[in-house]
N, C-alpha and C positions, 0 to 999 in steps of 0.2 A: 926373459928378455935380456938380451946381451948386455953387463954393464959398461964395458968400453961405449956402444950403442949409444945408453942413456946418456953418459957422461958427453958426450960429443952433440946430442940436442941441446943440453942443454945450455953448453958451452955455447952455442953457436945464437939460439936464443937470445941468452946475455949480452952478446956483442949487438943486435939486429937489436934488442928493445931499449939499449943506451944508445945507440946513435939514434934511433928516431926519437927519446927523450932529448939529447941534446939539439936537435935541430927542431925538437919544438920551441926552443928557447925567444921569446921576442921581447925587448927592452930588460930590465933589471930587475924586475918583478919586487920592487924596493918597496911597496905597498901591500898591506891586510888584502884589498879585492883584488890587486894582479897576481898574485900570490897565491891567493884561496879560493878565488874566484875565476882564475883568467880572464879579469876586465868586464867579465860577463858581456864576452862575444861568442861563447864557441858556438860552431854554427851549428845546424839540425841530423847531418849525419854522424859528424864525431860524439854529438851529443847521446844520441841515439845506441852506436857502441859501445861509448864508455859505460852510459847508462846500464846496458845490458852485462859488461863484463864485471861492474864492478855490483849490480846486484845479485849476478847467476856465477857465482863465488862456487871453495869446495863441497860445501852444500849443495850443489846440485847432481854433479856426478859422483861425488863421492858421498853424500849427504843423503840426498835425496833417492838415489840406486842402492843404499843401506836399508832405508827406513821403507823401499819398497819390497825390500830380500825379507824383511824386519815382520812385514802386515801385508804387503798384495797390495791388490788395489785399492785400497782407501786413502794410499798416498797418490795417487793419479789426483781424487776428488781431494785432497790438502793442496794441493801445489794450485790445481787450477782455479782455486778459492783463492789463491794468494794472486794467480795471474785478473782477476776479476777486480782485487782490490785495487789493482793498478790503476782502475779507471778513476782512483779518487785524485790521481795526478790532474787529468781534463779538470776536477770541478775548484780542487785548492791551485792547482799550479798557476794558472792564469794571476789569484790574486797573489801569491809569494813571488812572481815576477812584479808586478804591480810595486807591489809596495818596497820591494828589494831597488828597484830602481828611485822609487822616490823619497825612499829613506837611506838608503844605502848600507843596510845590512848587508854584514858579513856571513853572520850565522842564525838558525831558525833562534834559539836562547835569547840573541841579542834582540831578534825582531821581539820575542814574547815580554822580556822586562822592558823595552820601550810601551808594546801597545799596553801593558796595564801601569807602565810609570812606576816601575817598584826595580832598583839594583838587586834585589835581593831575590826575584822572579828569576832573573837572570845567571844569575850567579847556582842558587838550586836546581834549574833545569839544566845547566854546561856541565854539573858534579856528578848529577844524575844519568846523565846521557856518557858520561865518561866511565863512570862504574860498569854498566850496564853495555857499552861496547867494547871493553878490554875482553871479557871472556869470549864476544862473538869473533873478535879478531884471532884469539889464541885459538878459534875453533877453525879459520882456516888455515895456520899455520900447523894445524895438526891434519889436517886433510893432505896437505902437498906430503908429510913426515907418513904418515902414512900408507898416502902414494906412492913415494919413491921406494921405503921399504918393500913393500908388496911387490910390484913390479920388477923388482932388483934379486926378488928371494930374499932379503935381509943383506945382500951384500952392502947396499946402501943402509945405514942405520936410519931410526926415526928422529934420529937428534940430527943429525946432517942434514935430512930435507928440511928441518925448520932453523935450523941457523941457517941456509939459504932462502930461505924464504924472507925473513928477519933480516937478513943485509940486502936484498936487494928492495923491498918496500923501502927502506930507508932512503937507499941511493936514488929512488926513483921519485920518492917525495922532495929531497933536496934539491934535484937537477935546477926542476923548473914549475915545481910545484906542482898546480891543479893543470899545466896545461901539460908536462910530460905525462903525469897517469892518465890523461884525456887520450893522450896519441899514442903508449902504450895500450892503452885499451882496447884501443882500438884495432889493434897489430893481432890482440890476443882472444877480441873477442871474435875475427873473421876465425882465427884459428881454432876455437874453440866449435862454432858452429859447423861448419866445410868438417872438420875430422871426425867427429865424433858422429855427424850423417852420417857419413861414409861407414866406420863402424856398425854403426844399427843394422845398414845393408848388408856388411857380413856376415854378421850375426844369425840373422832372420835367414838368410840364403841356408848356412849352415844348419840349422834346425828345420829347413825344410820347405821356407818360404815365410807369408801370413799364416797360411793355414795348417800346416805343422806345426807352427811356433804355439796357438792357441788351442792345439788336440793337445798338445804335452801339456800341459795347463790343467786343459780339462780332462785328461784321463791320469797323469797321477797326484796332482795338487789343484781339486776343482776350488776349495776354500781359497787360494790365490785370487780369484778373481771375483769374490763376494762380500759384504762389510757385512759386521767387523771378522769377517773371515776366521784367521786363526786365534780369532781374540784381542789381539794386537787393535784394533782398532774402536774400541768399546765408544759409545756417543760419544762422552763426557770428555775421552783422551782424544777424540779428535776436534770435540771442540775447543777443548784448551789449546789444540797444537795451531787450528785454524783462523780463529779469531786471532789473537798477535799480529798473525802472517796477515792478514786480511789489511791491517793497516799499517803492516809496515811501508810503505811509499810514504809514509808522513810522522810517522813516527820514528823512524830511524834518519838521525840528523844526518849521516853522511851520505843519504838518498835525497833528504829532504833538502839540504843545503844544493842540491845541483838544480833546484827549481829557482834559481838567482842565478845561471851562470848563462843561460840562454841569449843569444842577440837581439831575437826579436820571438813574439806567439809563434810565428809561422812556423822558427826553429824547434822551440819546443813542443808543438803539434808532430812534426817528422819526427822525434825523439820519443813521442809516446806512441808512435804508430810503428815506426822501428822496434821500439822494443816490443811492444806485443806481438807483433812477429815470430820475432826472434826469441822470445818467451815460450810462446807455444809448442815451437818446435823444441825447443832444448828440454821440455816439460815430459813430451813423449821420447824423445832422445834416453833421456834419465829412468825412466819410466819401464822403459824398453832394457836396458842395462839391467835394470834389478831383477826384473823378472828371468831374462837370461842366465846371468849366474845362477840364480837359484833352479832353474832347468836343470844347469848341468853340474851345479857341484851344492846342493841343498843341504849340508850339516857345518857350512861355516863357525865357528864361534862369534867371529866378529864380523860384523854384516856390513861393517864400513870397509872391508875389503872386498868387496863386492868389485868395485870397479879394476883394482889392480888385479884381479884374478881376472875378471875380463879380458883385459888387455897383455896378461900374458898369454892367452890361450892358443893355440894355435889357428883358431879361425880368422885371426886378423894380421895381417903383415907386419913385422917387426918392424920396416919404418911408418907406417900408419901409426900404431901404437905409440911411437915416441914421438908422433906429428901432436896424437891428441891428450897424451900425458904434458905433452910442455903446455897444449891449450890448457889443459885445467888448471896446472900448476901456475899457471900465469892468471889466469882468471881469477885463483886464490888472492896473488901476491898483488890481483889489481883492488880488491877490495881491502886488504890490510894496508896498503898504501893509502886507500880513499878515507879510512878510516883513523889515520894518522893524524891525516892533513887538516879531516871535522874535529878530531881530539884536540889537538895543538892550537888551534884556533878559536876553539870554546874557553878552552883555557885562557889561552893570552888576551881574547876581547870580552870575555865573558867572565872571567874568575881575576885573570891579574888587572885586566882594566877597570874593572868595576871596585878595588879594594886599593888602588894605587890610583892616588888621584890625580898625583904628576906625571904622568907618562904620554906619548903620543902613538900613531899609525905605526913609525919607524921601531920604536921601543916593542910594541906590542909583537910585529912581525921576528923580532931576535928570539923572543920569548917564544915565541910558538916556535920558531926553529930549536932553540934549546929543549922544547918537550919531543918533540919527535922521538929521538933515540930511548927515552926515559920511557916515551907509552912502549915502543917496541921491545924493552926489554921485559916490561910487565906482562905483553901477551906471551913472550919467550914462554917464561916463567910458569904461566900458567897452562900453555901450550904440554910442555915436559908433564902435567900431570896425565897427559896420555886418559881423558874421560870417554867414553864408547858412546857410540851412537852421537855423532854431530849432528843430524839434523834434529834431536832432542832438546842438543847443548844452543842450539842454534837458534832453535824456540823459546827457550828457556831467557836467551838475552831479550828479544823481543818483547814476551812478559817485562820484564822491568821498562821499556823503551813505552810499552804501552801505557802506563800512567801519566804522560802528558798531552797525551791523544786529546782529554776532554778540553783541558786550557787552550790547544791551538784552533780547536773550534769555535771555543768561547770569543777565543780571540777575533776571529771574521766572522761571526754572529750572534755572539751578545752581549749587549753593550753595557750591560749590568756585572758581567765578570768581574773580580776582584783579583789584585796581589794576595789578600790573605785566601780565596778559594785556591788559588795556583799552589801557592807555599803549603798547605794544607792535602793539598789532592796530591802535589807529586812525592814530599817529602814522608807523608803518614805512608801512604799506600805504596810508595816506593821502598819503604822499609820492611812495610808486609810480606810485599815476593820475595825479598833478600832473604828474610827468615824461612817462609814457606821454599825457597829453592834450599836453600843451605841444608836444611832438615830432610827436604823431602817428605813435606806435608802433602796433603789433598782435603782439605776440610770437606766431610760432605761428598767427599769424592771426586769435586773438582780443583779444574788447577787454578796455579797460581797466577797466570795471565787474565783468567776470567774475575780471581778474585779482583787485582791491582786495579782493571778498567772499572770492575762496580764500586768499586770501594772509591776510587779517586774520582768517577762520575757523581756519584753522592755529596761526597767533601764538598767538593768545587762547585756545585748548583747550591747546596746548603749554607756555606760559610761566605760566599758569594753575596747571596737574598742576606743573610746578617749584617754584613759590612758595609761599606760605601769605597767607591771610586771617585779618581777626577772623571769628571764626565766626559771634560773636552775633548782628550782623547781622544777615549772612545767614540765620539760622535765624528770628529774630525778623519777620523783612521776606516771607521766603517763606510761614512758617509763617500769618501774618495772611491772606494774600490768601488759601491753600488757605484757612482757616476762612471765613471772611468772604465765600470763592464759596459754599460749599456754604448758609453759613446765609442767602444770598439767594438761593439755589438758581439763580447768572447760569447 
């Protein structure tokens, strides 16, 4: 691909996602919820995109058309295990609007130490969740570093596409906060899906049609389209990779925090029906991608270049190719921005509010602007370690995100939860995946996802039954939502 080419998308890009950043701008965003939330108006389509760009990240094309070069089809049945869990958004989302609005939580951390009444619920879940998404962020700032190399032949380095990535998350988190990454999202998630269609159609055309595309398949790689195929996909590693994914819509705060930002149900209905859409297709989109390369060029070393060899191929139009390398790239740079925004925010209402007693709204939102550049530079950092295989690295954050899974249930159904079961499930069992990743254990063979969710399942049901709670809470916080579902009949 031409780099003069490249350079001129993306230039052009930059200018087209900062003006519509800036003219998302309304009032002074001088407030934790206009700020982090956008007032919690945005309506059901922008919801719906941003939704979608800022989940279906470098993980997907570049990520997920790796992991299927990587194993075949077993990653078709990963992904659409993860699009199924989506629907736990329909059965929590309704109550985290609910209670968002009549508590006025900022962040899911802050909503967990109010409903069990413990600073310190709060304070372990925002550390926890900030560990635990610095490397998922460095994972797409190495997906665009990656992209741009590839597709450039190396003219472009891996360090140049993620210090671009890295200063423009940043610029795009400060414009205008949660509402500019909303309406960049939105720029990049139309872009993302329209190109990368388009793509698969030349793809498939070039190989032959459908039905050439799946004789090549099955006449010289039939193990592509079998589990666990070429091994790559053994139970135990697809269940470790698919459980996580399964609950990430509630488990990953910068997903989970957009279940508060909605106007009204109606919006966030169009927002979950939007993105399964547009899920599904971007699912076979990726799907379709991996298999492709591997068609025509099967001895890659690195399988996360899967995509940028795609799209230099000759089957696709040199400006198509740089239409749907700026999608992805921006798709990346819309979830490290959304991720910023949940980090900085945890922090400043959840760690420095809760540990500084004299502060207010105004102090707290400085403070979370002052973290911003500080998390960006850590995923930099971490990014430059160049780790293979992102959608592994991808999973791998997930595991740790996944030991507060059990507490956020506890929290809307049961009323016997404790502060000491939460402290106990995220902080023991959160320390267990850090070891088991760092090492690269498998006790028993399985991963560390599966351990963190048994292990902090146990904790938190067990030291929970030992303890006591204020009660009133709990009865007051549960008892709302039952009433409040029925009388809106969610």
């Amino acid at each position: 691909m031409n780099t003069t080419m490249i350079w001129t998308g993306i230039v052009i890009y930059i200018v087209i996602a900062i003006i519509i950043a800036l003219l998302s701008r309304q009032g002074k965003q001088s407030n934790m919820t206009s700020y982090f939330l956008g007032d919690r108006k945005l309506g059901g389509f922008v919801s719906a995109l941003s939704y979608s760009a800022t989940t279906y990240s470098a993980f997907m094309l570049v990520g997920l058309a790796g992991l299927t070069y990587s194993g075949g089809v077993g990653a078709l049945g990963f992904e659409l295990i993860y699009l199924m869990g989506v629907s736990l958004v329909a059965f929590f989302g309704p109550r985290y609007w609910l209670v968002g609005k009549k508590y006025g939580y900022v962040t899911p951390s802050q909503m967990l130490g109010d409903r069990y009444q413990h600073r310190g619920v709060a304070i372990a879940v925002a550390i926890a969740n900030g560990l635990f998404l610095i490397p998922y962020s460095a994972v797409q700032l190495a997906g665009i570093g990656y992209l741009l190399q590839g597709v450039s032949n190396q003219a472009i380095t891996f360090s140049t596409g993620v210090i671009i990535a890295t200063l423009l998350a940043i610029v795009f988190s400060y414009i205008a906060g949660i509402r500019s990454v909303a309406w960049t999202d939105s720029l990049q998630s139309l872009f993302m899906i329209i190109g990368s269609t388009l793509v698969v159609i030349f793809l498939v055309n070039k190989l032959g049609g459908i039905s050439g595309f799946f004789s090549q398949l099955e006449t010289h790689s039939p193990e592509m389209l079998t589990v666990p195929g070429n091994g790559f996909f053994s139970f135990w590693t697809f269940l470790g990779l698919t459980i996580p994914w399964f609950f990430f819509s509630i488990s990953n705060p910068q997903v989970s925090q957009r279940l508060f930002m909605p106007a009204s149900l109606k919006s966030m209905r169009q927002m979950l029906i939007g993105f399964m859409i547009f899920g599904f297709i971007y699912t076979i989109v990726a799907i379709t991608w991996g298999f492709t390369a591997f068609i025509l060029n099967p001895g890659m070393e690195n399988a996360d270049l899967a995509t940028p060899f795609i799209l230099s191929s000759d089957a696709i139009p040199s400006v198509l190719a740089v239409i749907v390398m700026i999608g992805i790239m921006a798709a990346a740079i819309s979830t490290i921005d959304s991720i910023l925004l949940t980090v900085s925010s945890l922090f400043a209402k959840d760690v420095y509010g809760n540990i500084r007693k004299k502060n207010n709204d105004q102090t707290q939102l400085k403070v979370g602007k002052i973290v911003i550049p500080i998390i960006a530079i850590l995923a930099f950092l971490f990014a430059e370690l160049q780790l293979n295989l992102i959608a592994v690295l991808s999973v791998a954050s997930s595991a740790g995100l996944i030991v507060v899974v059990p507490a956020i249930i506890g929290c809307f159904f049961w009323k016997k939860g404790t502060a000491a079961g939460v402290l106990s499930s995220v902080i023991i069992a959160g320390l267990l995946v850090c070891i088991l990743e760092i090492f690269q254990l498998k006790p028993l063979g399985i991963a560390s996802g599966l351990w963190g969710l048994s292990v902090s399942t146990i904790l938190f049901i067990v030291i929970s039954l030992l303890t006591k709670a204020p009660k009133q809470k709990a009865d007051e916080f549960i008892d709302y939502i039952k009433n409040e579902m029925k009388r809106i009949n969610a």
